[in-house]
C-alpha positions as CSV (number, residue, x, y, z in Angstrom):
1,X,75.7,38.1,125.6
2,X,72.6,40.3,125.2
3,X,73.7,41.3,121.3
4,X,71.7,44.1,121.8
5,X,72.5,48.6,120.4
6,X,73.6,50.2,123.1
7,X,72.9,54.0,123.2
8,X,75.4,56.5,124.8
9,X,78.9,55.1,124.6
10,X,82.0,57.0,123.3
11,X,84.3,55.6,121.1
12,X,88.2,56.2,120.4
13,X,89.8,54.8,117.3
14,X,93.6,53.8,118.6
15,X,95.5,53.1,115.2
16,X,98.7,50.3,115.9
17,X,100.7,49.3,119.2
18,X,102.1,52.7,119.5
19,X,98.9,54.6,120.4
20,X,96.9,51.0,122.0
21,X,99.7,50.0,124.0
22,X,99.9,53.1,125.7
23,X,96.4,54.1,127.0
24,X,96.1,49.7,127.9
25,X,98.4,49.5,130.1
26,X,97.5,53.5,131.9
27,X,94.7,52.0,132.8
28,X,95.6,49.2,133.7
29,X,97.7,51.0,136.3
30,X,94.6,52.9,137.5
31,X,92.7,49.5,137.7
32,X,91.6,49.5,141.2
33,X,88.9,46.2,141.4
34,X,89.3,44.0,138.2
35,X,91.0,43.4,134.7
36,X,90.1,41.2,132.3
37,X,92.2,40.6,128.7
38,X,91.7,38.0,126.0
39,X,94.4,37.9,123.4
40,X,95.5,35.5,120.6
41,X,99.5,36.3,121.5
42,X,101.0,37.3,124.5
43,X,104.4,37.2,123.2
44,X,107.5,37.7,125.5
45,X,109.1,41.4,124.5
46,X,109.4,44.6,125.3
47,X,105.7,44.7,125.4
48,X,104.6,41.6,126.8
49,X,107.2,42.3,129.6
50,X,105.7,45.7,130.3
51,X,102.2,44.2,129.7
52,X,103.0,41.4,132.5
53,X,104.5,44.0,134.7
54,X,101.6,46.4,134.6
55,X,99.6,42.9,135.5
56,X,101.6,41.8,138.1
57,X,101.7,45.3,139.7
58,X,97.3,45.1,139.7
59,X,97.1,42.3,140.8
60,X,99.9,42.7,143.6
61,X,97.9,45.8,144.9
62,X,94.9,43.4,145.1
63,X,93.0,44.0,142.0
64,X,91.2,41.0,140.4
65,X,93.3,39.6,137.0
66,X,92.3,37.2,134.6
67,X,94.4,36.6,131.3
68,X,93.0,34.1,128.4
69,X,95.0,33.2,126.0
70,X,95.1,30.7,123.1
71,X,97.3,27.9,123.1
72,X,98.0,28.2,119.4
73,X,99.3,32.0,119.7
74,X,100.7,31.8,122.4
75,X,102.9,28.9,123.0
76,X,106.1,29.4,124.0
77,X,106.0,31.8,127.4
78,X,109.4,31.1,129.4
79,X,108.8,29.7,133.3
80,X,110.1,32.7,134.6
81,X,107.3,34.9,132.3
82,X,104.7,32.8,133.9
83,X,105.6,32.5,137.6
84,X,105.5,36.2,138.0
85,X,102.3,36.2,136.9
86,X,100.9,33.4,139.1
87,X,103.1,34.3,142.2
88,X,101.2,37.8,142.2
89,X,97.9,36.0,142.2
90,X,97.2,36.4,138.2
91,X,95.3,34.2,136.8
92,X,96.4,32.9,133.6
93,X,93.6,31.1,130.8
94,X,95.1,28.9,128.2
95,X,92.4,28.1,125.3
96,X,92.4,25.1,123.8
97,X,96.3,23.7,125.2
98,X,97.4,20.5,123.5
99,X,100.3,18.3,122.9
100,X,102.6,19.3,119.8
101,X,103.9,16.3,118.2
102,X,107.6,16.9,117.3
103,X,107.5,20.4,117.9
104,X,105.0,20.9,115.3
105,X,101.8,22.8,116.5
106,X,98.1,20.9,114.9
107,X,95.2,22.8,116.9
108,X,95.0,25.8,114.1
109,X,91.4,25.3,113.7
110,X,88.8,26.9,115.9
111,X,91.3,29.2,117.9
112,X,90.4,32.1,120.1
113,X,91.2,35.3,118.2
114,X,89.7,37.8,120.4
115,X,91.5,40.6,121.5
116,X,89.3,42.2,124.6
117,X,90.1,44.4,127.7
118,X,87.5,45.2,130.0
119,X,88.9,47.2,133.3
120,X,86.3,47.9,136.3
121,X,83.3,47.7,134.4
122,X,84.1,51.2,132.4
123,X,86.3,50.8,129.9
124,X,86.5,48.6,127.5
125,X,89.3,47.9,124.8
126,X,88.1,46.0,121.4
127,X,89.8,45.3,118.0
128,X,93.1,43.2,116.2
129,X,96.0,44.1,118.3
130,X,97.8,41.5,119.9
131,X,99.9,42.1,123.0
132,X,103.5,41.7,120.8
133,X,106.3,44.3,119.5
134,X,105.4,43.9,116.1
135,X,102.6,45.9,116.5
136,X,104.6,48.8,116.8
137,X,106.3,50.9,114.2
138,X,109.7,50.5,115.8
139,X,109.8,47.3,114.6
140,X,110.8,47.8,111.4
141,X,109.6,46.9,107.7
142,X,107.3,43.8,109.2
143,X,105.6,46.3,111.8
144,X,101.9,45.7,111.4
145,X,99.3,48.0,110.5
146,X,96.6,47.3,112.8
147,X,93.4,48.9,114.7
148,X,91.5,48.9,117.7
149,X,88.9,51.7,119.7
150,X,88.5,52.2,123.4
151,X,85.1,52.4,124.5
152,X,83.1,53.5,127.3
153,X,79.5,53.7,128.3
154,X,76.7,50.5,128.1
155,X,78.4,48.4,125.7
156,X,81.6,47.7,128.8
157,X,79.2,45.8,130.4
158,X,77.9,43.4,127.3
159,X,81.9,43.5,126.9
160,X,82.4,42.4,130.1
161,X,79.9,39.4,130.5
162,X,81.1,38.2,127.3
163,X,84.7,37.6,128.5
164,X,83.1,36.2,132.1
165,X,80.7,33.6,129.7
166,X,83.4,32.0,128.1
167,X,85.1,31.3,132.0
168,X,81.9,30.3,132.9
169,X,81.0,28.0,130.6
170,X,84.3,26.6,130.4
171,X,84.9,25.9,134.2
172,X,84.1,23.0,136.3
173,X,80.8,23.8,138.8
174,X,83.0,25.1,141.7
175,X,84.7,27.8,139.5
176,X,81.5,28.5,137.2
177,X,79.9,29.4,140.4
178,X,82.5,31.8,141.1
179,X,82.6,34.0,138.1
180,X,78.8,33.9,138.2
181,X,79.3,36.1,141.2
182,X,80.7,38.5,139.2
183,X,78.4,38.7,136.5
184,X,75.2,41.2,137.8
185,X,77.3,45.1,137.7
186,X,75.4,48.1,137.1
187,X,75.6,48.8,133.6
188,X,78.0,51.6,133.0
189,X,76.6,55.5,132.9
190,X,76.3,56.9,129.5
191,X,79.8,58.6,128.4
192,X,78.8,60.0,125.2
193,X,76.4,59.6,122.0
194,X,77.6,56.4,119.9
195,X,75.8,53.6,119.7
196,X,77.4,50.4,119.3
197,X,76.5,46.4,119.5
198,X,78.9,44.4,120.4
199,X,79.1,41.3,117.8
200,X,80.8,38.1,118.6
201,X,81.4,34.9,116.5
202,X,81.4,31.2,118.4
203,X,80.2,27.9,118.1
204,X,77.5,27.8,119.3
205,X,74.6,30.4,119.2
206,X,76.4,33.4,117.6
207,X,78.2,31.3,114.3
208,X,76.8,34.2,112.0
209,X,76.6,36.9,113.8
210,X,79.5,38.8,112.7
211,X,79.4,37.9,108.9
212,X,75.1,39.3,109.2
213,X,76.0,42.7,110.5
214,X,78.5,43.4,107.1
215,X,75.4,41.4,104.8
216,X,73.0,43.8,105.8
217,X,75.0,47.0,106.4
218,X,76.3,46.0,102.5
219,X,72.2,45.7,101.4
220,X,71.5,49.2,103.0
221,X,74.7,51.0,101.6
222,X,73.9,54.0,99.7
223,X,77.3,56.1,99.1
224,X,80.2,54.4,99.9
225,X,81.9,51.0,101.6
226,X,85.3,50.8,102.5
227,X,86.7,47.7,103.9
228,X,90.5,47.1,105.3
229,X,91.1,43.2,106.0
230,X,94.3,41.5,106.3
231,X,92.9,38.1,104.8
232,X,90.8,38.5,102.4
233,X,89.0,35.6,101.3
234,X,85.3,36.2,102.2
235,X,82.0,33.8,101.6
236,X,80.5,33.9,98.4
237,X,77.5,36.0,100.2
238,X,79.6,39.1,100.9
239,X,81.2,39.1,97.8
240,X,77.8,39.3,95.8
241,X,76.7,42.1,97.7
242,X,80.0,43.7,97.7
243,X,79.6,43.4,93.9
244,X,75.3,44.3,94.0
245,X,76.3,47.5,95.9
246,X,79.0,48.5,93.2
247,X,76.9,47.8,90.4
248,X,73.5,50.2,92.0
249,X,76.5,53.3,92.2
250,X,78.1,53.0,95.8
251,X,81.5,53.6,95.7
252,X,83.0,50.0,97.0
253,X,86.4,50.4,98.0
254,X,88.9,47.1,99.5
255,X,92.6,47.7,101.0
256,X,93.9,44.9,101.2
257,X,98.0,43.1,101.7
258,X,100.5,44.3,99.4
259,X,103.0,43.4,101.6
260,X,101.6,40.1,103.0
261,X,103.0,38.3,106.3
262,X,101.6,35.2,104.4
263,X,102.3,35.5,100.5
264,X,99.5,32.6,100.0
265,X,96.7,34.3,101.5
266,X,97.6,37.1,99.1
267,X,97.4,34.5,96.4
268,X,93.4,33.4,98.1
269,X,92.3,37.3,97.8
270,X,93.4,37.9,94.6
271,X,91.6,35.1,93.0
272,X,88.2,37.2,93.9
273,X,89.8,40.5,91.9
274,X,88.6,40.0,88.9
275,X,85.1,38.7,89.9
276,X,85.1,41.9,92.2
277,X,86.5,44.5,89.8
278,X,84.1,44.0,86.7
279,X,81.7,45.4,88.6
280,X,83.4,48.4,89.6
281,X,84.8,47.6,92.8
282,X,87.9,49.1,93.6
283,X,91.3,47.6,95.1
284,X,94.1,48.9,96.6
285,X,97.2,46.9,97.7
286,X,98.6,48.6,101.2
287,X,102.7,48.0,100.7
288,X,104.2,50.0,103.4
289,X,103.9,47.4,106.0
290,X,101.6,44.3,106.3
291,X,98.1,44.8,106.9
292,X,97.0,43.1,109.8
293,X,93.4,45.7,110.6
294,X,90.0,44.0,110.8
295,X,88.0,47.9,109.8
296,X,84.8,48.3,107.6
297,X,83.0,51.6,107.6
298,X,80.0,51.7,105.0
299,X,78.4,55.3,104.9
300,X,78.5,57.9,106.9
301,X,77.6,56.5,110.6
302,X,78.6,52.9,110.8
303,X,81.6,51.1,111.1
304,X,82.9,48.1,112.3
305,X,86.3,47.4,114.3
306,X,87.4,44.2,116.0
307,X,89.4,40.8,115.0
308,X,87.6,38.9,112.3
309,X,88.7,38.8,109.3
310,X,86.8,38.2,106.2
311,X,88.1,34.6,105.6
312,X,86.8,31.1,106.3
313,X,88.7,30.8,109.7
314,X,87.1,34.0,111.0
315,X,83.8,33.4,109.7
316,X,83.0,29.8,110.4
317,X,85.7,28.8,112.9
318,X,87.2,31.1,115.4
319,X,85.7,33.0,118.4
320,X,85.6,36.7,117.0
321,X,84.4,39.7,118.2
322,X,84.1,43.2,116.5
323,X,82.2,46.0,117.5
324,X,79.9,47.7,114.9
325,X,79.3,51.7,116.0
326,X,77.1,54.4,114.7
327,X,79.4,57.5,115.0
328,X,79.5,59.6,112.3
329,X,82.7,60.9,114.4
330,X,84.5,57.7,114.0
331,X,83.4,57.0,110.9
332,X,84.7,60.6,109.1
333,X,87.7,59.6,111.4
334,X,88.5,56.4,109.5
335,X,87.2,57.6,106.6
336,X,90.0,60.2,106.6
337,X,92.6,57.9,107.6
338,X,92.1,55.5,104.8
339,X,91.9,57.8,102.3
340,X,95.3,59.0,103.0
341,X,96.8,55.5,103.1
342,X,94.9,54.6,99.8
343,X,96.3,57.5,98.1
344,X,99.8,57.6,100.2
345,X,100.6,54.0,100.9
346,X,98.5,51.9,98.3
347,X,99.0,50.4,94.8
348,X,95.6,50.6,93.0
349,X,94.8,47.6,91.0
350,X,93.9,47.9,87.7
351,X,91.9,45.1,85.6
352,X,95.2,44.3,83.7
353,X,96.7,42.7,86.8
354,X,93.4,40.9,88.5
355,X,93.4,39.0,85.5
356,X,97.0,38.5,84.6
357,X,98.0,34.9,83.9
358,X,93.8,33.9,83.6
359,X,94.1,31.1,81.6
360,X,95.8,28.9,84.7
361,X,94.2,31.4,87.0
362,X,90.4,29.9,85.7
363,X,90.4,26.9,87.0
364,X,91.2,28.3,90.5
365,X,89.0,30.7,90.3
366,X,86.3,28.4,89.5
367,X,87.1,26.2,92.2
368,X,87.5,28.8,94.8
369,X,84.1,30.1,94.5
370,X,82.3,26.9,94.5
371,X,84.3,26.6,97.7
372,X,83.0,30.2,99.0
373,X,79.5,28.8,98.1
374,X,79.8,26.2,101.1
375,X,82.8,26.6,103.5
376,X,80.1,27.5,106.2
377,X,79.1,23.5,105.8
378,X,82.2,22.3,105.0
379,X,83.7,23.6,107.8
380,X,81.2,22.9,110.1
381,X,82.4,19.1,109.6
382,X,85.3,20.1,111.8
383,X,84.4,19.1,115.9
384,X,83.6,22.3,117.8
385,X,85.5,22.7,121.0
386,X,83.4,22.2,124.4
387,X,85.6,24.2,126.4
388,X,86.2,23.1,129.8
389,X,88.1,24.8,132.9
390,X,91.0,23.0,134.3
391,X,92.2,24.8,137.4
392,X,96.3,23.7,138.3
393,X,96.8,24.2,141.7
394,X,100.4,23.1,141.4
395,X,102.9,25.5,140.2
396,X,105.2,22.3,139.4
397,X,102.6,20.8,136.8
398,X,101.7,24.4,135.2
399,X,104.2,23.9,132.9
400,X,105.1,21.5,130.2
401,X,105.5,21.0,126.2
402,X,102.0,18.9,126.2
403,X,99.6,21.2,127.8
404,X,101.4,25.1,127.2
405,X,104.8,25.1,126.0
406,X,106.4,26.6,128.6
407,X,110.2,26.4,128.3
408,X,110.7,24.0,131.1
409,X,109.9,19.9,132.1
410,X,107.5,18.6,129.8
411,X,104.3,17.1,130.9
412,X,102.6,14.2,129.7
413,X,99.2,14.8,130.7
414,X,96.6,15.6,127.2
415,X,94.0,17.5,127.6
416,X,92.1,18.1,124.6
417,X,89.3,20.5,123.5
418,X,90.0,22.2,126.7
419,X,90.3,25.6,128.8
420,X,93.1,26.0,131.7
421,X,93.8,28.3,134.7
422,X,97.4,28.6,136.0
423,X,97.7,30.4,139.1
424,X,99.5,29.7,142.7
C-alpha cells in the first residue's frame, strides 16, 4: 500500500444497507473484468442471498471474483450457500478459519474487520457495512445505523492493491505469483476534486496508522470535531487531545450508543464521560437504533469513514481500514446529517449522569485509564497472525465445523493462523 493523498477522486457518502446495498450490488452487475470484496459477515439473508446471486451471476459471465471473509464473522454459511459460489468459479477467502471447541468460537482477537469493494479498477466501496439484513431499516428496532462512501478516481487503485496484498502475502508461491499478475493497472483517471488517503491498520507495518491520522487531525482542529463510533473506548492519546482541543475552544462533539448491541461496551465508554466532559466535551447518546458507524469529520474539509472503531480491538488488533478525505462537500454533508440526528435522535449527556454512582465508578475509572495508557503494549503480547493461503481443490473437504462452519460433515483438519480459498 503506497499510504499516499491522492488528488482528484469523488466521494459519495451512502448512509446504512438501504442506500449501500443498492448501488454494491448495480455495479456489481455491470462488473465486466473483476470484483473484489472483503467483509467481516457475509450472513445468509435476504441480502447475502442477493449479494451471492449478483456474485455468482459475475462470475458465471466470466468476470474475476474473489470474496474474503473472516472466520469469526462469518461462521456458519449453509453447503448449499457455498457451492453456488464455488460451482460458478467464485472464489471464496476465509481469514483466520479454526476449530470451535464445543460450539464455542475462541479466535476473537486480531480478526479482519474490513469492509472493501473494489470493481474493475474504478470504483471502489469503503466503510462499516457488513453484507447482513440488519443493516437495513426494515429490520426493525435492532437495524443498525451505519456508514460507508463510494469512491472513484486514484485512491481505487491504492484500494485495490491493498485487497490483492493481503492474497498475496497470504498465499503459497504458486498462487502469490498469480495475483501479482494482477497488481500493475493504470491508476484510475481523475473523477472529481477530493483528495483522500486510504489508511489501513495491520500487523505489521501499518499498526498506527489509522489511530495517527485522528491524533494529528485532533492537534490541527480549529472549530469543530465531531466523532460517531459505535465502541467507544479509545487510547489514552486521543482522549487527551480530544480533551486539549475542547479546552483551546473547538467545539468537540461524540455520538455515541444509547441503544447498544453490547450493553458492556456502553458501560467501557462511559467510564471516559466524566474525564471527557469537564473539559467541555460534549456527548450525545444515539437511541433510535444501535450505532454501528465508524465517522469523524474535524473542521470543515476532512473527514474520515471506514471500520475501525476507536477501541483497543480496532486500534491495536484488527486489520482496519478507513478512508480520510478532504471534501468540504462531504464534510458539510455529514456535518448536516449529524446534526439532525444529535438534535432528533440523541440524548445529550449532562455532567449529573457521567458521574452518577462515582464513588464505585472511581476505582474503574482509575483502572481503565491506566489500561488506555498501555493497551498498545499490552496487546501486542497477543501472537500476530502470519496469514497463509490454503487453496481446497476438493469441494468434499471445503466444508467442515473445524476449518469454516459450514453446515455439513465436519473436518478434522486445524489450520491455525491461517488464510483459505474454497473454489471448484
Amino acid at each position: 500500500m503506497n499510504n499516499e493523498w491522492r488528488d482528484g477522486n469523488d466521494v459519495k457518502l451512502l448512509i446504512n444497507g438501504d442506500e449501500f446495498y443498492p448501488r454494491v450490488m448495480e455495479c456489481i452487475r455491470n462488473a465486466k473484468k473483476e470484483v473484489l470484496l472483503e467483509t467481516f459477515i457475509l450472513a445468509e439473508d435476504k441480502v447475502g442471498y442477493e449479494m451471492r446471486d449478483a456474485l455468482v451471476a459475475a462470475a458465471s459471465r466470466g468476470v474475476k471474483v474473489d470474496i474474503t471473509v473472516d472466520d469469526y464473522g462469518t461462521f456458519d454459511l449453509s453447503k448449499d450457500f457455498v457451492d453456488k459460489l464455488i460451482n460458478a468459479g467464485v472464489k471464496l477467502h476465509i481469514f483466520d478459519p479454526q476449530p470451535n471447541f464445543r460450539g464455542i468460537r475462541f479466535n476473537f482477537f486480531r480478526r479482519l474487520h474490513r469492509k472493501l469493494v473494489v470493481i474493475d479498477n474504478e470504483l471502489a466501496f469503503v466503510g462499516g457495512i457488513n453484507i447482513s439484513a440488519d443493516h437495513l431499516l426494515d429490520f426493525g428496532p435492532k437495524a443498525k445505523q451505519d456508514y460507508a462512501v463510494e469512491l472513484g478516481g486514484p485512491i481505487v487503485k491504492d484500494i485495490r492493491e491493498t485487497c490483492l496484498d493481503l492474497l498475496i502475502r497470504a498465499s503459497n508461491k504458486k498462487d502469490a505469483v498469480e495475483y501479482k499478475k494482477c497488481v500493475n493497472l493504470p491508476e484510475p483517471a481523475s473523477t472529481g476534486a477530493a483528495k483522500v488517503l486510504l489508511c489501513v491498520r495491520d500487523n505489521q507495518k501499518h499498526s498506527k496508522d489509522i489511530q495517527q491520522q485522528y491524533l494529528l487531525a485532533m492537534r490541527l482542529a480549529k472549530k469543530r470535531i465531531i466523532i460517531a463510533n459505535a465502541y467507544f473506548f479509545p487510547s489514552y492519546r486521543i482522549l487527551r487531545e480530544l480533551r486539549r482541543a475542547a479546552l483551546r475552544g473547538v467545539e468537540v462533539t461524540l455520538i455515541l450508543q444509547g441503544n447498544p448491541d453490547m450493553p458492556w461496551v456502553s458501560l467501557l465508554s462511559s467510564l471516559t464521560y466524566s474525564y471527557l466532559m469537564r473539559s467541555g466535551v460534549k456527548i450525545h447518546e444515539y437511541c433510535k437504533r444501535p450505532l454501528h458507524g465508524k465517522v469523524a469529520i474535524i473542521d470543515d474539509e476532512w473527514s474520515t469513514v471506514g471500520s475501525s472503531n476507536l477501541d483497543p480491538l480496532s486500534l491495536s488488533l484488527n486489520l482496519e481500514a478507513n478512508v480520510v478525505v478532504m471534501d468540504s462537500a462531504l464534510n458539510q454533508k455529514l456535518f448536516e446529517h449529524f446534526t439532525d440526528l444529535s438534535e432528533h435522535s440523541c440524548t445529550p449527556v449532562n455532567m449529573k449522569v457521567a458521574t452518577r454512582g462515582y464513588w464505585w465508578r472511581t476505582p474503574l475509572i482509575f483502572i481503565s485509564f491506566h489500561f488506555l495508557r498501555h493497551f498498545p503494549g499490552i496487546f501486542g503480547w497477543l501472537p500476530a497472525h502470519s496469514p497463509e493461503l490454503k487453496l481446497i481443490r476438493s469441494k468434499k473437504r471445503a466444508y467442515g465445523k473445524s476449518e469454516f462452519n459450514f453446515k455439513s460433515t465436519p473436518l478434522k483438519e486445524k489450520n491455525e493462523g491461517k488464510l483459505k480459498v474454497i473454489q471448484d
